[in-house]
C-alpha positions, 0 to 999 in steps of 0.5 A, a space after each residue: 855140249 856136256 864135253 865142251 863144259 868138262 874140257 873148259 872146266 878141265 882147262 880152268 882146273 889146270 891153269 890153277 895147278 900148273 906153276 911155271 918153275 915146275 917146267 926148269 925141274 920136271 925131267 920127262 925122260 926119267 919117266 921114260 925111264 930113260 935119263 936126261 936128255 934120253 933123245 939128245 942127238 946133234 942132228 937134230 937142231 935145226 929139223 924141228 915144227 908143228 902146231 898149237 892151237 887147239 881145233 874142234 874135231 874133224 868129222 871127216 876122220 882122225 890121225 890115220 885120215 890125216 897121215 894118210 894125206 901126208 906124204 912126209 909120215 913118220 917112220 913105222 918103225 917109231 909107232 908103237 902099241 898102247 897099254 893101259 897099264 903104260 898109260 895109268 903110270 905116264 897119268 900117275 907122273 903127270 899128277 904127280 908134277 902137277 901137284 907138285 909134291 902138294 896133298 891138298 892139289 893131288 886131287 884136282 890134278 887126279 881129276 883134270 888128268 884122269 878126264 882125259 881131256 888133254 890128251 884127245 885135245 893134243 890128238 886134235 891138234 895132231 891129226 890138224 897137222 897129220 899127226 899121229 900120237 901113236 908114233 913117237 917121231 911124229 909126237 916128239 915133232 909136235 911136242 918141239 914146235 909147240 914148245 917152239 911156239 910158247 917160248 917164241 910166242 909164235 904160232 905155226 899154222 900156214 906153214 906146213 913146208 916147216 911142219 913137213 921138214 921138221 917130221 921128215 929130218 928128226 923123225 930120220 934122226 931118231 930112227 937111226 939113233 941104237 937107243 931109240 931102236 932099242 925101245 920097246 913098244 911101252 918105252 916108246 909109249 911112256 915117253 910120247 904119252 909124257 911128251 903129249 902132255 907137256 906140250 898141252 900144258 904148256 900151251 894151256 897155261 900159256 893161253 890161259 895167261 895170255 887171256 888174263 895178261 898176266 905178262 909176268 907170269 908168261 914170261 916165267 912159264 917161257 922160260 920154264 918150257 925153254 928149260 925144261 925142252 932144252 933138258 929133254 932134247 939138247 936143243 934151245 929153241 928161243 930165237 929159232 925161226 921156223 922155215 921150209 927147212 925146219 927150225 932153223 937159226 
């Protein structure tokens, strides 16, 4: 009970810190260290999905359970060994942009990061779809469709063939890409860690506007996630339709 308290309490934290057009500015692949548009890859459009609403835990298992009863997992060579040290930096840009260069927020933002609650609720989400947020093909998958589904207003649960196509075909794409071979293991890190947070916020201010109707502001943050996806990948998903092959226009 203590646990779900610190999470509603986190999530209330961050609907207050989050603000749409920080999603058109905020570039996650500089905190790769990577540049804009560091996994932008032609063969991508089209391959992508995934799911957004956040399940209680599985008492059965986690990812590996659930990887383990797909048979479209990603490639081993896009896991990768976590650090912590990797990890306290990706925790220091993602205050930083939700304080939005503000003194006075960096506290709350501190807080709400440092809780840790987005990323076991982004690992819940990801082991639904067998999901491992330990592989990059597999968070990059799950970051596209949950953008995918707050620009759309869209949900993507009950259609695993899409979820199944979109992991098979980027996660192909990317391993063959030179740079994302080239990472290493804290690349690798920074980035999906960078990802799996965006995504959460995403869909955390979204569900928090859709619960107070606030329509206008809803509005901004899709726009603001297009942007903001759109620079990261190369890839517009507004008006993408999540089919057995994938996203598809």
């Amino acid at each position: 009970m203590q646990k779900i308290i610190r999470f509603a309490a986190a999530l209330k934290l961050l609907s207050s810190l989050v603000a749409a057009p920080a999603f058109a500015q905020y570039d996650p692949g500089a905190t790769a260290d990577l540049g804009r548009g560091m996994i932008v890859n032609d063969d991508l459009g089209g391959n992508l999905g995934g799911g957004s609403q956040v399940p209680g835990r599985d008492a059965r298992g986690g990812a590996d359970r659930a990887r383990s009863a797909s048979p479209h997992a990603a490639p081993a060579a896009l896991t990768f060994a976590e650090t912590a040290a990797v990890h306290r930096q990706v925790q220091a840009d993602i205050v930083n942009f939700l304080a939005h260069g503000d003194a006075s927020r960096r506290d709350e933002a501190k807080r709400v990061v440092e809780q840790g609650e987005l990323l076991e609720a982004f690992e819940r989400v990801a082991s639904r779809r067998a999901f491992d947020r330990r592989n990059l093909g597999d968070v990059f998958a799950a970051y596209v469709v949950m953008s995918w589904e707050v620009v759309n207003g869209e949900d993507a649960r009950g259609r695993q063939a899409g979820v199944d196509a979109l992991r098979a075909k980027s996660s192909a794409t990317l391993v063959r890409d030179d740079r994302i071979r080239a990472m290493s293991d804290a690349d690798k890190q920074r980035l999906a860690e960078t990802l799996a947070y965006l995504a959460m916020i995403a869909v955390t201010a979204q569900n928090d506007l859709r619960r107070s109707g606030n329509a206008p502001a809803l509005e901004q943050l899709r726009d603001g996630v297009r942007q903001s996806t759109r620079k990261m990948i190369g890839i517009d998903v507004k008006g993408l339709r999540l089919t057995e092959n994938g996203l598809t226009r």
